[in-house]
PQR file with spaces between the fields and no chain letter, atoms N, CA, C, O and H, PARSE charges and radii, in Angstrom:
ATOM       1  N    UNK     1     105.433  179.664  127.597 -0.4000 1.5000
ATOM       2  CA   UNK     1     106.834  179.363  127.669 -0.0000 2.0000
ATOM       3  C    UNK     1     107.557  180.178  126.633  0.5500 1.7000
ATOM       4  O    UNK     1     107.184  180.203  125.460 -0.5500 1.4000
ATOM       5  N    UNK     2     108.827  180.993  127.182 -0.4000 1.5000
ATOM       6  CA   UNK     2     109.380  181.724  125.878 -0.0000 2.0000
ATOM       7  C    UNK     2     110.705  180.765  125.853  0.5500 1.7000
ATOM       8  O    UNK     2     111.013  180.023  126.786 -0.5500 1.4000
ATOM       9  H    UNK     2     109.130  180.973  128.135  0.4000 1.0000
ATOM      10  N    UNK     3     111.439  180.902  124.635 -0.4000 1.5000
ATOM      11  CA   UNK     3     112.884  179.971  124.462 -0.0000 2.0000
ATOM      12  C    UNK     3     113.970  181.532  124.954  0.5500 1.7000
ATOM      13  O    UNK     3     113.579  182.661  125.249 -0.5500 1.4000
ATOM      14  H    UNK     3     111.189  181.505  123.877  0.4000 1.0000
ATOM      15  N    UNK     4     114.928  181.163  124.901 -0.4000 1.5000
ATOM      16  CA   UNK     4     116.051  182.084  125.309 -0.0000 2.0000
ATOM      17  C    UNK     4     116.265  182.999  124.491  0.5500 1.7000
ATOM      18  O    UNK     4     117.285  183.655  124.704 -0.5500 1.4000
ATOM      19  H    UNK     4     115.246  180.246  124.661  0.4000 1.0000
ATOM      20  N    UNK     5     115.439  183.367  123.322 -0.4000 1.5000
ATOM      21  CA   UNK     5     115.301  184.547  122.411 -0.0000 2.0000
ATOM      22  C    UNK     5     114.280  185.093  122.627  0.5500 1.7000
ATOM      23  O    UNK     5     113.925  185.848  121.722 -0.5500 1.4000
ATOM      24  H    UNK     5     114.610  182.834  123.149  0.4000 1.0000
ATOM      25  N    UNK     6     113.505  185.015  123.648 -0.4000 1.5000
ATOM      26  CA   UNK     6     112.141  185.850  124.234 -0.0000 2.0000
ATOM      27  C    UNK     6     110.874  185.833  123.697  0.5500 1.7000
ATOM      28  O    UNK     6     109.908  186.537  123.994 -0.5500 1.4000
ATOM      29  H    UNK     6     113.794  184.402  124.383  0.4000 1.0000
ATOM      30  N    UNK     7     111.044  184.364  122.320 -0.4000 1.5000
ATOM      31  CA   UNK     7     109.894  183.975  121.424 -0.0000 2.0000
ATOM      32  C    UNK     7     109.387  183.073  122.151  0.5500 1.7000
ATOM      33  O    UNK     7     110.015  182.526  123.057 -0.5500 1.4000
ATOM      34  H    UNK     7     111.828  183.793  122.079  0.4000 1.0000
ATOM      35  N    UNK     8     107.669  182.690  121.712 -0.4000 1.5000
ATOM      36  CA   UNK     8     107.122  181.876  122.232 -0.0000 2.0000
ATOM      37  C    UNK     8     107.351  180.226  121.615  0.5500 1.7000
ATOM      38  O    UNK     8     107.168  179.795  120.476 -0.5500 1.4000
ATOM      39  H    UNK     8     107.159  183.134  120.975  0.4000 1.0000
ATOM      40  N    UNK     9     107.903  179.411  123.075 -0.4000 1.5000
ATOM      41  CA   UNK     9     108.364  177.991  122.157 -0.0000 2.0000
ATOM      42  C    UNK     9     107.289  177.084  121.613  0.5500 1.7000
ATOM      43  O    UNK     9     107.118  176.040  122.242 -0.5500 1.4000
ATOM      44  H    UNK     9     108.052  179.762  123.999  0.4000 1.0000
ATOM      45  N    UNK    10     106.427  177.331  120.399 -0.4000 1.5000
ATOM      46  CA   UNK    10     105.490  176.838  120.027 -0.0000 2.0000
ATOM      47  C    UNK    10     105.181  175.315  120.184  0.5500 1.7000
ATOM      48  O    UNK    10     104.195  174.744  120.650 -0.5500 1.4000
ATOM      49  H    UNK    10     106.566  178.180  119.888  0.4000 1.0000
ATOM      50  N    UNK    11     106.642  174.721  119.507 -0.4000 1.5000
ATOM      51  CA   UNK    11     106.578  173.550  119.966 -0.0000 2.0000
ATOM      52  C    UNK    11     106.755  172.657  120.924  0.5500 1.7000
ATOM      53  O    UNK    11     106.518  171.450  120.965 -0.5500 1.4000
ATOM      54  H    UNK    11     107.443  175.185  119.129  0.4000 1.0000
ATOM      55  N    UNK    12     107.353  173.648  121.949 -0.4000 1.5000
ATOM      56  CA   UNK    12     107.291  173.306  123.653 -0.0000 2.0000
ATOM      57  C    UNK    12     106.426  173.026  123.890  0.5500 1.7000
ATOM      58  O    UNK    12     106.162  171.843  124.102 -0.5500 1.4000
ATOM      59  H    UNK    12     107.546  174.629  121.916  0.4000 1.0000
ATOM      60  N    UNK    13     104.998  174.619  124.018 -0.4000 1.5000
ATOM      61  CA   UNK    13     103.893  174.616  124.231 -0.0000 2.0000
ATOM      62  C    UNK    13     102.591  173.365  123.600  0.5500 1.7000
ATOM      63  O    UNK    13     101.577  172.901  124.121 -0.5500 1.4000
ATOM      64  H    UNK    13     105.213  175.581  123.846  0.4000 1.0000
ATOM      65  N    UNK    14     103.154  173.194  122.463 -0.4000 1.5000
ATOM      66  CA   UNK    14     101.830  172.031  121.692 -0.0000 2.0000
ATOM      67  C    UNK    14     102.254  171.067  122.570  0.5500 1.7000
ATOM      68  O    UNK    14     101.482  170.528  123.363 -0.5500 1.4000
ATOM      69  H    UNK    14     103.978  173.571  122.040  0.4000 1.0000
ATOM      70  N    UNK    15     103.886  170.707  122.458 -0.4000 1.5000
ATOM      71  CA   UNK    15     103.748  169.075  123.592 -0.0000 2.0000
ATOM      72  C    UNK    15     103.532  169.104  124.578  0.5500 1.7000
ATOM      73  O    UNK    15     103.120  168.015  124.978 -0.5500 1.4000
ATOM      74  H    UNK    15     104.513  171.145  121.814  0.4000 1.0000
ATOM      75  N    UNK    16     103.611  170.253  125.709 -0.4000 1.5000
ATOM      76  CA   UNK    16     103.050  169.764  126.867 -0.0000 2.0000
ATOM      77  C    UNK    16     101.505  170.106  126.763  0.5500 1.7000
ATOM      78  O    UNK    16     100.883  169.394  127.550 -0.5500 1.4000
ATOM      79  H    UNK    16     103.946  171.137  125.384  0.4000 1.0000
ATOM      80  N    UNK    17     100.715  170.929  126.078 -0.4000 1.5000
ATOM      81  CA   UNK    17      99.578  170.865  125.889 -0.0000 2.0000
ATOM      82  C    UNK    17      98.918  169.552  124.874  0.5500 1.7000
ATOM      83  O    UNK    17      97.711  169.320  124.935 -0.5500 1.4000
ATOM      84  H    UNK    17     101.220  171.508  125.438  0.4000 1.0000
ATOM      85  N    UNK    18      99.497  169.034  124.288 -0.4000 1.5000
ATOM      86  CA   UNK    18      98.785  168.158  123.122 -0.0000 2.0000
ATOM      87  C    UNK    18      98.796  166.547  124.215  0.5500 1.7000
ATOM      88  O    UNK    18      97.845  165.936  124.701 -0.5500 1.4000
ATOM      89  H    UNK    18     100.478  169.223  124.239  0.4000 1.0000
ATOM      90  N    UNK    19     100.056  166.318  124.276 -0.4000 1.5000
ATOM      91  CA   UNK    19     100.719  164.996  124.972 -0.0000 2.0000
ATOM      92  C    UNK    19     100.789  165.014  126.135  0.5500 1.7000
ATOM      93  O    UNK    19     100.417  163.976  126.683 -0.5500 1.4000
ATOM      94  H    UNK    19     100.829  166.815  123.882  0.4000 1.0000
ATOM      95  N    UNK    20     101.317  166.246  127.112 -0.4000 1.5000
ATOM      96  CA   UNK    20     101.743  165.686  127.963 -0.0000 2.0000
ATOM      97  C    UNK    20     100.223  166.367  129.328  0.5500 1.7000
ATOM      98  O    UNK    20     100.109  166.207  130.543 -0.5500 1.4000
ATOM      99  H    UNK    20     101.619  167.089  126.668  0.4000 1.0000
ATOM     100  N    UNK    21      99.294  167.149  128.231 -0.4000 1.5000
ATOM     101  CA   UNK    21      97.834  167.231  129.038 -0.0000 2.0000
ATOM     102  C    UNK    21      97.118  166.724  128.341  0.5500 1.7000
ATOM     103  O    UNK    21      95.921  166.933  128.539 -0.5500 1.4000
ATOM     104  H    UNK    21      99.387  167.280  127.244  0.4000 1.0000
ATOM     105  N    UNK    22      97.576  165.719  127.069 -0.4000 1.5000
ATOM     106  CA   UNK    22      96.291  165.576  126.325 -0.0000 2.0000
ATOM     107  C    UNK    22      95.357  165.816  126.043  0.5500 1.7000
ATOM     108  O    UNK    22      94.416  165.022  126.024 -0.5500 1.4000
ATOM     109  H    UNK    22      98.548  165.550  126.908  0.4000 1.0000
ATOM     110  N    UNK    23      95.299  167.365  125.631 -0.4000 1.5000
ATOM     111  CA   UNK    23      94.637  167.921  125.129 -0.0000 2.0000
ATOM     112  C    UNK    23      94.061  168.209  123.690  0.5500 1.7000
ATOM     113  O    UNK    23      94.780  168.859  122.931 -0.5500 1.4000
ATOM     114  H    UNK    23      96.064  168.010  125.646  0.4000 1.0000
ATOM     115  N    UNK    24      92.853  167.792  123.258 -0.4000 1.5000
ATOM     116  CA   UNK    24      92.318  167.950  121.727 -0.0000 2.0000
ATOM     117  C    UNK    24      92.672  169.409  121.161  0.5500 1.7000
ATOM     118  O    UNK    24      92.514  170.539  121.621 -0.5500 1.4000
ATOM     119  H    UNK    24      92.269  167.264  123.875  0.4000 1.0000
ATOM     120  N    UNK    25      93.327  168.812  119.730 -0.4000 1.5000
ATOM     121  CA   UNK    25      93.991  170.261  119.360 -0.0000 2.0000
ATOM     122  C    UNK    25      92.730  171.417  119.074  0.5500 1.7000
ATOM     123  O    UNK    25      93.061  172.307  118.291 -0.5500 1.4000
ATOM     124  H    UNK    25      93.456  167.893  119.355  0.4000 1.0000
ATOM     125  N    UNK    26      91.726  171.476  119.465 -0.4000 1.5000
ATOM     126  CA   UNK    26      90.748  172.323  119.183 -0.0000 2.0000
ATOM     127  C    UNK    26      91.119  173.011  120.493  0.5500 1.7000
ATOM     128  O    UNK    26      91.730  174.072  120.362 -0.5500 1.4000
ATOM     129  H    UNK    26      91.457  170.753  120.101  0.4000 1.0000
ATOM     130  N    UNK    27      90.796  172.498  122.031 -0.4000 1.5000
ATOM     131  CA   UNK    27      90.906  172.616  123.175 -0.0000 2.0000
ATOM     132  C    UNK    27      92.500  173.242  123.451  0.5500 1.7000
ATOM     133  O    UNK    27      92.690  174.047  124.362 -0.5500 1.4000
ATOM     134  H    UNK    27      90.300  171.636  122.138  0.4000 1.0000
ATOM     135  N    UNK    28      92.996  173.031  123.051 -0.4000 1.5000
ATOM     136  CA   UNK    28      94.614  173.381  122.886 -0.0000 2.0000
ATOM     137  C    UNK    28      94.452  174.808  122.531  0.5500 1.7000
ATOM     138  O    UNK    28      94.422  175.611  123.463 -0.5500 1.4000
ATOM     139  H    UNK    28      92.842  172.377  122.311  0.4000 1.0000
ATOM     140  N    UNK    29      94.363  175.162  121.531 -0.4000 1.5000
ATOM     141  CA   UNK    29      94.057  176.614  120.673 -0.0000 2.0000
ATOM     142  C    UNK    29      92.742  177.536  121.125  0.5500 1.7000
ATOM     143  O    UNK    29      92.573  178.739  120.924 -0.5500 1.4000
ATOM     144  H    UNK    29      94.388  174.510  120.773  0.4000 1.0000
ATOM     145  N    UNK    30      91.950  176.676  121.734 -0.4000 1.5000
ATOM     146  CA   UNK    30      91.080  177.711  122.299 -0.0000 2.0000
ATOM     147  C    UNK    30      91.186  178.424  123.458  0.5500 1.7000
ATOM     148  O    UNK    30      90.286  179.171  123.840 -0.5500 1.4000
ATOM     149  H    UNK    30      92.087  175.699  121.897  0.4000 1.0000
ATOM     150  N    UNK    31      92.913  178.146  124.458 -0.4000 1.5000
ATOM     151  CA   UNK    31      93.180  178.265  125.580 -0.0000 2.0000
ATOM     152  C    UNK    31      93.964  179.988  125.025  0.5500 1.7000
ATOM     153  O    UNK    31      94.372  180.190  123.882 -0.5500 1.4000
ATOM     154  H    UNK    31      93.645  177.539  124.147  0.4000 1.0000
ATOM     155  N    UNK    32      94.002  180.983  126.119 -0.4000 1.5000
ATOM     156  CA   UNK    32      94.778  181.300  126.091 -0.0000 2.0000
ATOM     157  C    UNK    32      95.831  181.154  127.022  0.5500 1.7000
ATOM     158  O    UNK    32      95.746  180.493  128.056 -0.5500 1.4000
ATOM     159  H    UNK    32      93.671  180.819  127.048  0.4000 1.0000
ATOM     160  N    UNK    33      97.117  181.963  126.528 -0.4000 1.5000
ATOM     161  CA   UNK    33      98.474  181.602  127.124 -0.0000 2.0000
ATOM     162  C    UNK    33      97.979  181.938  128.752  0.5500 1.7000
ATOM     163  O    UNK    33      98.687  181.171  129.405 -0.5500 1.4000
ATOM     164  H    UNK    33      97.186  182.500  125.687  0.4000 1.0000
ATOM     165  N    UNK    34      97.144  182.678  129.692 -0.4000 1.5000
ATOM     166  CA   UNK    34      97.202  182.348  130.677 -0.0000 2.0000
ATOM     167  C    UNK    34      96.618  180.471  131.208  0.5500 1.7000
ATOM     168  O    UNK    34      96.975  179.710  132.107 -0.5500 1.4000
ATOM     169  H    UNK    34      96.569  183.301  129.162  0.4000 1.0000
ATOM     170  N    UNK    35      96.159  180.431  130.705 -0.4000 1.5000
ATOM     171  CA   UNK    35      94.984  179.651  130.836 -0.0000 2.0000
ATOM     172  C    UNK    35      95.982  178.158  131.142  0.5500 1.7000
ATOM     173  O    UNK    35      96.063  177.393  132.103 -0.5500 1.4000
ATOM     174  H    UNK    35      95.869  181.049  129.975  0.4000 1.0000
ATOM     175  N    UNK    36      96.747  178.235  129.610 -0.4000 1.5000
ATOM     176  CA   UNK    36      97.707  177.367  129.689 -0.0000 2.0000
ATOM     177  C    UNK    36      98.897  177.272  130.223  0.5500 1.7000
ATOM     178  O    UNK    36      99.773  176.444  129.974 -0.5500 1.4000
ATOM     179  H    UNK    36      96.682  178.857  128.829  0.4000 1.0000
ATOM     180  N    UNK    37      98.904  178.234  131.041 -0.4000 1.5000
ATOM     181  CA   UNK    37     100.403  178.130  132.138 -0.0000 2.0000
ATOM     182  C    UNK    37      99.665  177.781  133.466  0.5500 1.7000
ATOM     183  O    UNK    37     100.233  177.261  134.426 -0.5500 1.4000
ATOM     184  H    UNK    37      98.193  178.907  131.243  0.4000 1.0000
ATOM     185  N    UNK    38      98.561  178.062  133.435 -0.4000 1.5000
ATOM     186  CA   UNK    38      97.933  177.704  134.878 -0.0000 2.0000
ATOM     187  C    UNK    38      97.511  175.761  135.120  0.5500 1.7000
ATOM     188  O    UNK    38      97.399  174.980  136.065 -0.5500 1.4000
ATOM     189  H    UNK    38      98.099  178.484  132.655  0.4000 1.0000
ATOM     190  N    UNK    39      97.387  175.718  133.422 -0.4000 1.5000
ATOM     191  CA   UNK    39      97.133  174.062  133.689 -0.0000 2.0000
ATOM     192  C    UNK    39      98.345  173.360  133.861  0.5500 1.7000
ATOM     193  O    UNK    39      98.524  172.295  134.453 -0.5500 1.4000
ATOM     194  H    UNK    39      97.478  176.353  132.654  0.4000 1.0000
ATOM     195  N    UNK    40      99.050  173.989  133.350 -0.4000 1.5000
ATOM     196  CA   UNK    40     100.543  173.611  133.598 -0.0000 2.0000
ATOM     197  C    UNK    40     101.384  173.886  134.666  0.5500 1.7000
ATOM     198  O    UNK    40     102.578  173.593  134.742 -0.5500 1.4000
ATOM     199  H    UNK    40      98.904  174.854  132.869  0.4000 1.0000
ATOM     200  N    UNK    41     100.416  174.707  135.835 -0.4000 1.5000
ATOM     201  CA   UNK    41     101.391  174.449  137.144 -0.0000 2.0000
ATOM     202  C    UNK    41     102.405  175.788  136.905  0.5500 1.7000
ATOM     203  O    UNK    41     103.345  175.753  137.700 -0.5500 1.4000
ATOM     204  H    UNK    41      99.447  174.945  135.774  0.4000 1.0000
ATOM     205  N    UNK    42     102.436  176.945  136.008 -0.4000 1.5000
ATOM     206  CA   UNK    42     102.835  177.622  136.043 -0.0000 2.0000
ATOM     207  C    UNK    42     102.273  178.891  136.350  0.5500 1.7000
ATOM     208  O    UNK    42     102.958  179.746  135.789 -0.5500 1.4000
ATOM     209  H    UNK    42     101.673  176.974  135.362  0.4000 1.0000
ATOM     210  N    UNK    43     101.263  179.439  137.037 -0.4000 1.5000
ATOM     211  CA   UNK    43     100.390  180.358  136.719 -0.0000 2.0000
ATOM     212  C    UNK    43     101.319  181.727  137.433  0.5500 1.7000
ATOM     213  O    UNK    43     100.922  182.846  137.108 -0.5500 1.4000
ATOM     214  H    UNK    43     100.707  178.745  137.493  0.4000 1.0000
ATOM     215  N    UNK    44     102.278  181.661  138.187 -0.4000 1.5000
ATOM     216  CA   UNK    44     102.940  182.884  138.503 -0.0000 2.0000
ATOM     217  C    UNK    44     104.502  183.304  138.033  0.5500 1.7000
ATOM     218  O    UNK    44     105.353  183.896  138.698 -0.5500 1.4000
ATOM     219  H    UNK    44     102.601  180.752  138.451  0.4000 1.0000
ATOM     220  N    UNK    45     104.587  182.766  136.588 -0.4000 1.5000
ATOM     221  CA   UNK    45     105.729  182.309  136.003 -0.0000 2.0000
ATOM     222  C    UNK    45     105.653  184.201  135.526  0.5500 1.7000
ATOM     223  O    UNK    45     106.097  185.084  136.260 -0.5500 1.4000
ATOM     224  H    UNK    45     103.896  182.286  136.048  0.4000 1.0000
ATOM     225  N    UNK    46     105.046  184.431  134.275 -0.4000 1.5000
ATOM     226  CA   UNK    46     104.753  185.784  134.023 -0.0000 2.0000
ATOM     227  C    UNK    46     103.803  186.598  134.183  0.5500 1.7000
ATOM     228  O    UNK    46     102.781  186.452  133.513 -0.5500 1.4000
ATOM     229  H    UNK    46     104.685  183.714  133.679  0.4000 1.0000
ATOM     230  N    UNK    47     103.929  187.706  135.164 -0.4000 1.5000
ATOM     231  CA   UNK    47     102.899  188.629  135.609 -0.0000 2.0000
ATOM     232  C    UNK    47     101.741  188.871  134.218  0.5500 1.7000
ATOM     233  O    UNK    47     100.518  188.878  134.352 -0.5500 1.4000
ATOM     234  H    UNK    47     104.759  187.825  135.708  0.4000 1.0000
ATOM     235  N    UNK    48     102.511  189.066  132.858 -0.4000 1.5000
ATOM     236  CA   UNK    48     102.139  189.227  131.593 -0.0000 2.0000
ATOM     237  C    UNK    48     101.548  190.747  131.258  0.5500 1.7000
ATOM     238  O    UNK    48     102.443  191.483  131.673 -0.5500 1.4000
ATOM     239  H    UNK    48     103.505  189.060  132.749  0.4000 1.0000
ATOM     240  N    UNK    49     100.577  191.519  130.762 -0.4000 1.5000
ATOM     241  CA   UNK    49     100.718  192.966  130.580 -0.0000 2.0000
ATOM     242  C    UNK    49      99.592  193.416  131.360  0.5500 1.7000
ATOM     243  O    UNK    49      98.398  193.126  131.287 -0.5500 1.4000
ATOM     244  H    UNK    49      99.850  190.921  130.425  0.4000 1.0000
ATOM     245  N    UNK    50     100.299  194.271  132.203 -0.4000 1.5000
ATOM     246  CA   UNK    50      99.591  194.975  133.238 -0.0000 2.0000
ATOM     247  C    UNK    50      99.109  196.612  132.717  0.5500 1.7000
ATOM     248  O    UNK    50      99.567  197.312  131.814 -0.5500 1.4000
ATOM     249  H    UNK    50     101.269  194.506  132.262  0.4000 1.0000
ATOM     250  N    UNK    51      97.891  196.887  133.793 -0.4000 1.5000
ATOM     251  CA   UNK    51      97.323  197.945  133.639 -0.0000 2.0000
ATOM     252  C    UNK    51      98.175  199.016  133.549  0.5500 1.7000
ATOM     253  O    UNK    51      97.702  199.967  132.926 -0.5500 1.4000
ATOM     254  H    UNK    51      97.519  196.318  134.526  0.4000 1.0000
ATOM     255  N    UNK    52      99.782  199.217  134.171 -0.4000 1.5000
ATOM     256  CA   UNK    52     100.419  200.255  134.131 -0.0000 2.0000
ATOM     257  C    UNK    52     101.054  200.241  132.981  0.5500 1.7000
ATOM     258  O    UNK    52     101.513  201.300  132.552 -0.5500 1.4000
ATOM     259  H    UNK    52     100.166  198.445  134.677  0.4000 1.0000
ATOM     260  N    UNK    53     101.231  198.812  132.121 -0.4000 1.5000
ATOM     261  CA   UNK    53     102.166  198.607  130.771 -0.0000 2.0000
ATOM     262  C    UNK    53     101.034  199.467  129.744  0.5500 1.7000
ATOM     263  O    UNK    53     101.322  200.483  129.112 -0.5500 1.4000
ATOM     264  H    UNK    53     100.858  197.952  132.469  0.4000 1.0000
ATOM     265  N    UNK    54      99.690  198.789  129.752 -0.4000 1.5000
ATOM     266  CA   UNK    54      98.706  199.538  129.181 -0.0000 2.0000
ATOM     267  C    UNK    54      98.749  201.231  128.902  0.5500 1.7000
ATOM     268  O    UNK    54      98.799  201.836  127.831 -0.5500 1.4000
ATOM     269  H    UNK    54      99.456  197.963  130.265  0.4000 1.0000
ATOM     270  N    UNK    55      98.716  201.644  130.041 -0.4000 1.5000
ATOM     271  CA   UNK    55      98.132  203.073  130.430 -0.0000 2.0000
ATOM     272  C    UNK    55     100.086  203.515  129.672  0.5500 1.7000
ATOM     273  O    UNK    55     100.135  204.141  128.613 -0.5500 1.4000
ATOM     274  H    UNK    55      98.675  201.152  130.911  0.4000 1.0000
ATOM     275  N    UNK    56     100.916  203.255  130.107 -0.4000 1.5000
ATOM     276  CA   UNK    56     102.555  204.110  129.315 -0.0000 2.0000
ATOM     277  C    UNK    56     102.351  203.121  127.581  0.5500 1.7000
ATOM     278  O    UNK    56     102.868  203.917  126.798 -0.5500 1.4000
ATOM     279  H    UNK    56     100.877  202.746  130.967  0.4000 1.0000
ATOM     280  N    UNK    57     102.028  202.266  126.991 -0.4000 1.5000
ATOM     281  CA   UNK    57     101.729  202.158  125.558 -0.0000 2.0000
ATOM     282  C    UNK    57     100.631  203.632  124.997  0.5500 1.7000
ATOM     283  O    UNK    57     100.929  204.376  124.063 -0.5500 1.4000
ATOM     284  H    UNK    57     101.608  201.619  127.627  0.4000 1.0000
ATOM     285  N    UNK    58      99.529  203.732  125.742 -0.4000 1.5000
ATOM     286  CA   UNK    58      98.713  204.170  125.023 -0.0000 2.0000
ATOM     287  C    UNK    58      99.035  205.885  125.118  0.5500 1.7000
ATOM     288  O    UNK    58      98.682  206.694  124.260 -0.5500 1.4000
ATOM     289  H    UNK    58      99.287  203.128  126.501  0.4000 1.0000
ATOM     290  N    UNK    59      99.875  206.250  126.517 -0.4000 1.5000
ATOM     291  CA   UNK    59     100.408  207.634  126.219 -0.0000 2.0000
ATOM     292  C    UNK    59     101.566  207.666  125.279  0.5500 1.7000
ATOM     293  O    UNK    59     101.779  208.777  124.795 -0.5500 1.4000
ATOM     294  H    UNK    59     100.162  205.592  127.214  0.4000 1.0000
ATOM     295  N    UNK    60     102.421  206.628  124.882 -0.4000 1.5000
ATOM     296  CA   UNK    60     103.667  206.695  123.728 -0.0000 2.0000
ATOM     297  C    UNK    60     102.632  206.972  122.376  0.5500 1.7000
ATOM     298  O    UNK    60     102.737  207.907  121.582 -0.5500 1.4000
ATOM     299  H    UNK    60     102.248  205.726  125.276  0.4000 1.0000
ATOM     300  N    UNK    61     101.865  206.156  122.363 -0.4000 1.5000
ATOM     301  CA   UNK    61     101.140  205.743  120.989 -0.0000 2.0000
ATOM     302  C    UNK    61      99.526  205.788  121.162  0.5500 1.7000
ATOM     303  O    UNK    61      98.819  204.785  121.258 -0.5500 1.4000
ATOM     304  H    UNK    61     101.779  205.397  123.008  0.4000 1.0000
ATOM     305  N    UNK    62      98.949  207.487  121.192 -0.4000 1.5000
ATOM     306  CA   UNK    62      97.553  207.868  121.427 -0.0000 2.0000
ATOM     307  C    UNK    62      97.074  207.522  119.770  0.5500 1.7000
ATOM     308  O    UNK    62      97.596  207.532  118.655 -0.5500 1.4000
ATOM     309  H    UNK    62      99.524  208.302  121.114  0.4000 1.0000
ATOM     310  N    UNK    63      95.655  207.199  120.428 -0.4000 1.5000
ATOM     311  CA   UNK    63      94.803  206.947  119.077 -0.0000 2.0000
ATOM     312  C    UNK    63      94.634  208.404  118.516  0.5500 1.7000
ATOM     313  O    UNK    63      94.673  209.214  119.442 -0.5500 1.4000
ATOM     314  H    UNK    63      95.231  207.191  121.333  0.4000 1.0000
ATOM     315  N    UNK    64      94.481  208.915  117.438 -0.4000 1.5000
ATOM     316  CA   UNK    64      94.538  209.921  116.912 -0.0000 2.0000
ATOM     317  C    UNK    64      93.089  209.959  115.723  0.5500 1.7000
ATOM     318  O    UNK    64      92.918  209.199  114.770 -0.5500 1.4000
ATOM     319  H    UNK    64      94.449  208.256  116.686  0.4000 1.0000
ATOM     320  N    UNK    65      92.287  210.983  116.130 -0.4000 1.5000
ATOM     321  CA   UNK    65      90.965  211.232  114.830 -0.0000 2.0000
ATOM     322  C    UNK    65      91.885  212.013  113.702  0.5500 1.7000
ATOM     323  O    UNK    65      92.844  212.743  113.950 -0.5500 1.4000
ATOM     324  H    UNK    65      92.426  211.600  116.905  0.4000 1.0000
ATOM     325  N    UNK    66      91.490  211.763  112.732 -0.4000 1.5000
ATOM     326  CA   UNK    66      91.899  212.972  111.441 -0.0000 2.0000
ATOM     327  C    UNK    66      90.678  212.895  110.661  0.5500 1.7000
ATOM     328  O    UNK    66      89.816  212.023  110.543 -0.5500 1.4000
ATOM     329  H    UNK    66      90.711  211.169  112.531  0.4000 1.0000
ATOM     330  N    UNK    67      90.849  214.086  110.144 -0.4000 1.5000
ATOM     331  CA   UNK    67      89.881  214.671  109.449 -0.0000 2.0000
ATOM     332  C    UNK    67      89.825  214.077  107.775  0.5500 1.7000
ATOM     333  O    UNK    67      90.637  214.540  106.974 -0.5500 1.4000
ATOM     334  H    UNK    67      91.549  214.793  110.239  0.4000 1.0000
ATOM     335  N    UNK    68      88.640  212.853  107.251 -0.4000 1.5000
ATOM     336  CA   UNK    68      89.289  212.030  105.784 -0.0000 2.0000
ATOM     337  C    UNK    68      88.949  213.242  104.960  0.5500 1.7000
ATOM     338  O    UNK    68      88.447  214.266  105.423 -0.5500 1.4000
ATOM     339  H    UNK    68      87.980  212.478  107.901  0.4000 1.0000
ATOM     340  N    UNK    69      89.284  213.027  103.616 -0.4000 1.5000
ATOM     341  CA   UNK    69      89.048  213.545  102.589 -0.0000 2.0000
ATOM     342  C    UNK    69      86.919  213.983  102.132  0.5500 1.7000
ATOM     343  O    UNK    69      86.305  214.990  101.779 -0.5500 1.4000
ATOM     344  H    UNK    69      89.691  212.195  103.240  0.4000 1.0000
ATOM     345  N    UNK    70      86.622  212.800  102.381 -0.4000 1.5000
ATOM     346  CA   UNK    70      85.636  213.125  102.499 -0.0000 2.0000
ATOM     347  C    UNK    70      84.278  214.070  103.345  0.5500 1.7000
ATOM     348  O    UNK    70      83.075  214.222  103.133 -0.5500 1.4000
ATOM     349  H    UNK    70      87.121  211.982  102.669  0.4000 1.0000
ATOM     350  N    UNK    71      85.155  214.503  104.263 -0.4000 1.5000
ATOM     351  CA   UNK    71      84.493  214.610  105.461 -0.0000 2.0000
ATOM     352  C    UNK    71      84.233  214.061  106.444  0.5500 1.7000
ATOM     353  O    UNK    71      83.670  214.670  107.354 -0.5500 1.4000
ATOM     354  H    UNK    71      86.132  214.379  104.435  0.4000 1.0000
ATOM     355  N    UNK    72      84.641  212.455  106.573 -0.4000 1.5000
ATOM     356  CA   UNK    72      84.087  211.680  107.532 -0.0000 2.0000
ATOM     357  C    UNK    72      85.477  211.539  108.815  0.5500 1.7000
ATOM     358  O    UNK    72      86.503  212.164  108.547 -0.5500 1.4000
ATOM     359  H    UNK    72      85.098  211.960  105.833  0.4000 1.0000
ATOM     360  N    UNK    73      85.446  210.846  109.950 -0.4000 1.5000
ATOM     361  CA   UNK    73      86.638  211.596  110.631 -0.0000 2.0000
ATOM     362  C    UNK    73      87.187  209.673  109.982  0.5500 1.7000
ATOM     363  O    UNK    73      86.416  208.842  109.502 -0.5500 1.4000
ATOM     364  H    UNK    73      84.613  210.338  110.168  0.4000 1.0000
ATOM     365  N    UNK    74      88.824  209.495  110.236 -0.4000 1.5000
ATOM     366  CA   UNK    74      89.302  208.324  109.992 -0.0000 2.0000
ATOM     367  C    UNK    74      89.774  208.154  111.608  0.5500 1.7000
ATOM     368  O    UNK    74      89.864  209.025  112.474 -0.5500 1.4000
ATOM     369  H    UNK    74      89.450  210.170  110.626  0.4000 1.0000
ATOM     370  N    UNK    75      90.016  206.836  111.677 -0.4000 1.5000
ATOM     371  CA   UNK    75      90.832  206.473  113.003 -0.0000 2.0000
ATOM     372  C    UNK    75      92.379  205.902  112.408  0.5500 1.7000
ATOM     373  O    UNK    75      92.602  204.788  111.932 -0.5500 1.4000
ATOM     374  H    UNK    75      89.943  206.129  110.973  0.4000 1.0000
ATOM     375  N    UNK    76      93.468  207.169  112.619 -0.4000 1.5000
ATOM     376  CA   UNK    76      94.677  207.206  112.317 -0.0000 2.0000
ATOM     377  C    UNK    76      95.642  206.161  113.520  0.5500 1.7000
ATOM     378  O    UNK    76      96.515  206.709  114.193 -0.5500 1.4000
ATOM     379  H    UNK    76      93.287  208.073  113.005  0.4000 1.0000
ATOM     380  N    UNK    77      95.456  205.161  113.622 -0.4000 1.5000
ATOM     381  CA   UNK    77      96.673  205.078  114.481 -0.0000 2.0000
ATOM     382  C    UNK    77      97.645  204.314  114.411  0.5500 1.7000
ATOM     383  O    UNK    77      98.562  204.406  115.226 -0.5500 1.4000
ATOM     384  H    UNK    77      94.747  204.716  113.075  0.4000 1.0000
């Protein structure tokens, strides 16, 4: 669930997961956010990040080797 500032409503999410599925807060936190929109009857609410969002992040922002000081390579990214 996001609130109207596009953040996640934490405390939305604990009450209908804690109270209103009664769920043990261990069981709660071990869900992820798909997991928990699907118990909640929401599972086609957000597509969430797709293979094409993936593939245009990783051409904006490529992992990059550099060469360390030592000789060894670093992972710059």
């Amino acid at each position: 669930m996001a609130s109207t500032t596009g953040r996640i409503d934490w405390p939305a999410l604990m009450r209908a997961g804690l109270n209103g599925l009664r769920l043990h807060p261990r069981d709660f936190w071990a869900l992820t956010p798909l997991e928990l929109m699907v118990m909640l009857g929401r599972e086609g609410a957000d597509p969430g990040f797709s293979r094409t969002s993936l593939e245009a992040l990783m051409t904006r922002f490529p992992d990059v080797m550099s060469q360390s000081k030592n000789g060894g390579l670093n992972d710059r990214s």
